[in-house]
N, C-alpha and C positions, 0 to 999 in steps of 0.2 A: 419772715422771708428766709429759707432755706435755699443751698446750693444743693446738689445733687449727694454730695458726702460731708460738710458739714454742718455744723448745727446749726440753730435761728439765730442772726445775726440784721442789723439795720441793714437798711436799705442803702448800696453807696449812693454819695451826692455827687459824683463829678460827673459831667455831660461827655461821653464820649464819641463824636460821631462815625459814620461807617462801620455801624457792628448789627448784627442781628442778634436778639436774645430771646433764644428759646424758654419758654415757662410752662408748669403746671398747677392749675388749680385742682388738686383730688378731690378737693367734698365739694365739686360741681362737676366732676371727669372732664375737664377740662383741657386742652394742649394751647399752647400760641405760640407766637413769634412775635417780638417788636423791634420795628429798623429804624434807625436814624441813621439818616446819609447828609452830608454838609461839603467836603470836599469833593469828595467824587462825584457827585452830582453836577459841582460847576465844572471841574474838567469833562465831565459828558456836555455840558450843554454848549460851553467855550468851544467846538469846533465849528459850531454854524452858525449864524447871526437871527436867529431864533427871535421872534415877538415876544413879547413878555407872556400873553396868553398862549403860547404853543410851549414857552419853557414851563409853565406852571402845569398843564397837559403832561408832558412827557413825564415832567417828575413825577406824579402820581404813577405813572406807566412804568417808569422805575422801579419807586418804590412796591407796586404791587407785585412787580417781575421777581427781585429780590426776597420777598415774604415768600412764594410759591418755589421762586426756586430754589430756594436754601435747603428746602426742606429733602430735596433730594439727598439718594444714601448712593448715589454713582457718579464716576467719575462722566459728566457729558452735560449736555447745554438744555436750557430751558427756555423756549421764544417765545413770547407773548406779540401777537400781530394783529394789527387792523388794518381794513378795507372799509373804506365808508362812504356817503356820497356828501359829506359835509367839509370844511375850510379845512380842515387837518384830514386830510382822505387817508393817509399810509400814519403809522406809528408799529416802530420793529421796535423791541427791545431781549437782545441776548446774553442769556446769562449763563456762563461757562461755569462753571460746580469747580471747585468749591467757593469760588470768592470773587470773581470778576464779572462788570457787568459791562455792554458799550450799551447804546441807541442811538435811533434817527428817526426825524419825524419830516414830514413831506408834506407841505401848505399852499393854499391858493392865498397870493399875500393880497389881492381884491377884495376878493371876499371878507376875507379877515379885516382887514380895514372899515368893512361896512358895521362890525360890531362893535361892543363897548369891550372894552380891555377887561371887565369881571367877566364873560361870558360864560355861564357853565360847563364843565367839560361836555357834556352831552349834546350843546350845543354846536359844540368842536366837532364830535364826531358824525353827528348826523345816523343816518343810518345805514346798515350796513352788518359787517361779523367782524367778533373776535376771536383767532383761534390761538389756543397753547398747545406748543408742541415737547415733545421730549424726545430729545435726540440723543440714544445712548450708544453712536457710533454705527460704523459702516456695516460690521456683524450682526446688527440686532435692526430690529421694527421701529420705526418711530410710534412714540402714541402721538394723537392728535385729539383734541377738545374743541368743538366749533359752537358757539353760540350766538344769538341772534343781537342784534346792537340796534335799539328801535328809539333813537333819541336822549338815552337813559346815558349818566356815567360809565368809571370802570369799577368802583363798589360795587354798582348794580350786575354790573355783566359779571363777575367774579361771584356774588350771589348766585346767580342762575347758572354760572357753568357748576358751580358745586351742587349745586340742588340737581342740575340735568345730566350732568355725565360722573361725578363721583358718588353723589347723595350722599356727604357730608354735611350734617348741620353744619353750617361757617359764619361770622359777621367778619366783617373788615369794614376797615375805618383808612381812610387817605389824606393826608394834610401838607402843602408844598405852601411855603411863602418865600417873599424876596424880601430879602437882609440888607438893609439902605445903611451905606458909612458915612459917614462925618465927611467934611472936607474935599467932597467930590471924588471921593472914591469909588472904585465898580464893586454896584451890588455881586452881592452875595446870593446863592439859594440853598434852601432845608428840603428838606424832606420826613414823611415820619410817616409809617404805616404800623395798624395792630391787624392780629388775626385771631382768631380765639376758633376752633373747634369743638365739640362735641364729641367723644368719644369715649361712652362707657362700654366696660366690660361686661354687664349684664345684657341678655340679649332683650330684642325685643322695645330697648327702650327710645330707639330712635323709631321714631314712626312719620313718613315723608309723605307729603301730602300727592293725591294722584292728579294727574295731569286732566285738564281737563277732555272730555272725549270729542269734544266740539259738535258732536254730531248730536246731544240730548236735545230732546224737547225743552221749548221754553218754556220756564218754570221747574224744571227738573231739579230738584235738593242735592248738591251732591253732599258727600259725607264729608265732615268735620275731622281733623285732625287735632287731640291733642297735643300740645309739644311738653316734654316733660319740664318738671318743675325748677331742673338744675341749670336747664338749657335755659329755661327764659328768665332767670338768676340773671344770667351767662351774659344773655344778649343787654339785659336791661343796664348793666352797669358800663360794656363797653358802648353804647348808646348816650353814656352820658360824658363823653370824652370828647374835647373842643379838640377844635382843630388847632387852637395854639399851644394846646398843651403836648400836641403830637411832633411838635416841630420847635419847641421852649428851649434856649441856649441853657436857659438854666434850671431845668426839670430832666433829671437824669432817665432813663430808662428803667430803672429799679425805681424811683421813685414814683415812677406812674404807676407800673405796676402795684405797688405795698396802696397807695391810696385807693386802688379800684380794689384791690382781693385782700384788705390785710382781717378783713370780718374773716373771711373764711381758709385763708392762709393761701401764700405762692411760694412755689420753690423758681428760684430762676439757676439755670446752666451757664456754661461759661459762653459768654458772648463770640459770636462769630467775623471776624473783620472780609470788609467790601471795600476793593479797589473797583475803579475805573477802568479797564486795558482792551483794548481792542487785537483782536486776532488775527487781523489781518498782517500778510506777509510777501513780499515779492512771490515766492515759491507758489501761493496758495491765489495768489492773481494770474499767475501764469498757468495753473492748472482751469481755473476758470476759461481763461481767454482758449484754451486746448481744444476745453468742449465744445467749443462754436464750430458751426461747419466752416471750411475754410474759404469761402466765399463772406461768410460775415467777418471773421477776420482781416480778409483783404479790406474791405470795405472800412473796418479802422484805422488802417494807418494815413497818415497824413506829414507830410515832409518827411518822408520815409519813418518814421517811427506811432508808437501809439502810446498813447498817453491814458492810466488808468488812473481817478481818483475814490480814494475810498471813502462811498457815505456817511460810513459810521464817525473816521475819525479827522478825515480830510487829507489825510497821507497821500500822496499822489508817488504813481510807476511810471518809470518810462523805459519802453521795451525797443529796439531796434526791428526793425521790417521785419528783416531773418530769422528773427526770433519767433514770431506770430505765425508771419504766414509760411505755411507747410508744417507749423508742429502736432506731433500726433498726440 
């Protein structure tokens, strides 16, 4: 295992959490990323009183936010959103480049009560879309990525947005568990996501399977896709990655890595740190409440004032009448 400018050196042993680490496998043209998030994880989830199964949700939704959004090279936010019609309908999570993430997740607590506390995420979400957005500011376009959410995870849906709107070969891997203390302490929660890409420089050698046309005859063959031989190397070894070993107090980041790629050698980068911090601001509440026509404005205040709390991080505003109603 190499760094970017120095030579082959062991793998470090120490667990460090909230960092992302960028890697390359070359003799597979390989790229990744691997996150472990431990604190900032529970200050995202410590502002709402979350089910156990919607904090185990969101973490995934984190961590997958985190992996995609790191990867950006501009200063601006990366939103990973659901709409669905299952017990957890809404899940935001935004991530502000280079290092900051909040979320919130939005539950029918009925519903949810009628399941088992394992419930699959897919179960959680029912069905519905996910879209990723990239937001690189008021001067530029937003992109946006929408794909379908048919009962599946967010592995699944992060598979098929890459296959549908980037055509990146990609695997990702998602793993959240709850951290139980001694002596009646409050749990803890991990997080750990990998990603592995495909990207060789030789052309021609990504070959992406075509959609199906829906409209063939039945029986129609359609054509096979080879997947090259580096790529499904690629897939097969992060395919053998537990989910505790994604989220292990004492399996380092580097260490996972060296034991999945040390046959074919990894370089890993300097690891990237992830805070917690939400962006919300008196100034950027009051901008919000501006754009309301000023009849929904009136219509907030209450004992002459209006009281705004924020979902991300539970921060509550509170604005005087005069404030609100009539501002441009």
């Amino acid at each position: 295992m190499t760094s970017q400018t120095s030579p082959a050196r062991s793998p470090r042993l120490d667990v460090v959490d909230d960092r992302v680490t960028p890697f390359h496998v070359d003799a597979l043209d390989v790229r990744g990323r691997i996150v472990r998030l431990g604190p900032s994880l529970d200050a995202v989830l410590a502002h709402h009183k979350y089910p156990t199964a919607v904090k185990r949700l969101l973490g995934e939704a984190v961590a997958l936010t985190v992996l995609l959004g790191s990867t950006l090279k501009i200063n601006g936010r990366f939103i990973l959103q659901t709409r669905t019609d299952g017990p957890v309908d809404l899940l935001v999570v935004d991530f502000t480049a280079p290092s900051s993430v909040r979320a919130y997740a939005r539950f029918d607590a009925e519903r949810l009560a009628e399941l088992p506390e394992r419930t699959e995420s897919g179960a959680l979400l029912g069905h519905g879309h996910l879209a990723m957005t990239i937001d690189q500011g008021v001067q530029l376009n937003r992109y946006q990525g929408v794909v379908a959410l048919e009962g599946g995870g967010l592995e699944e849906a992060a598979h098929q947005y890459f296959r549908q709107s980037e055509q990146i070969p990609t695997k990702v891997r998602l793993a959240v568990a709850e951290e139980v203390h001694a002596g009646g302490a409050e749990s803890s929660w991990r997080a750990g996501g990998l990603m592995v890409q495909f990207l060789p420089t030789e052309g021609g050698r990504i070959r992406p399977a075509d959609f199906h046309p829906g409209d063939a005859p039945e029986g129609t063959e359609l054509p096979e896709v080879t997947e090259d031989d580096a790529w499904v190397e690629a897939q097969s070894l992060v395919s053998t990655v537990a989910d505790v070993e994604l989220v292990d107090v004492e399996l380092s980041s580097e260490r996972l890595l060296y034991r999945l790629f040390h046959e074919r050698g990894v370089r890993v980068f300097e690891a990237e740190p992830m805070e917690a911090r939400c962006s919300c601001s008196r100034e950027r509440v009051m901008n919000v409440l501006a754009s309301f026509p000023e009849e929904e404005r009136a219509e907030l205040v209450e004992d002459g004032k209006v009281t705004v709390t924020c979902e991300f991080c539970g921060r509550g505003y509170e604005f005087k009448a005069e404030e609100v109603v009539g501002a441009n």
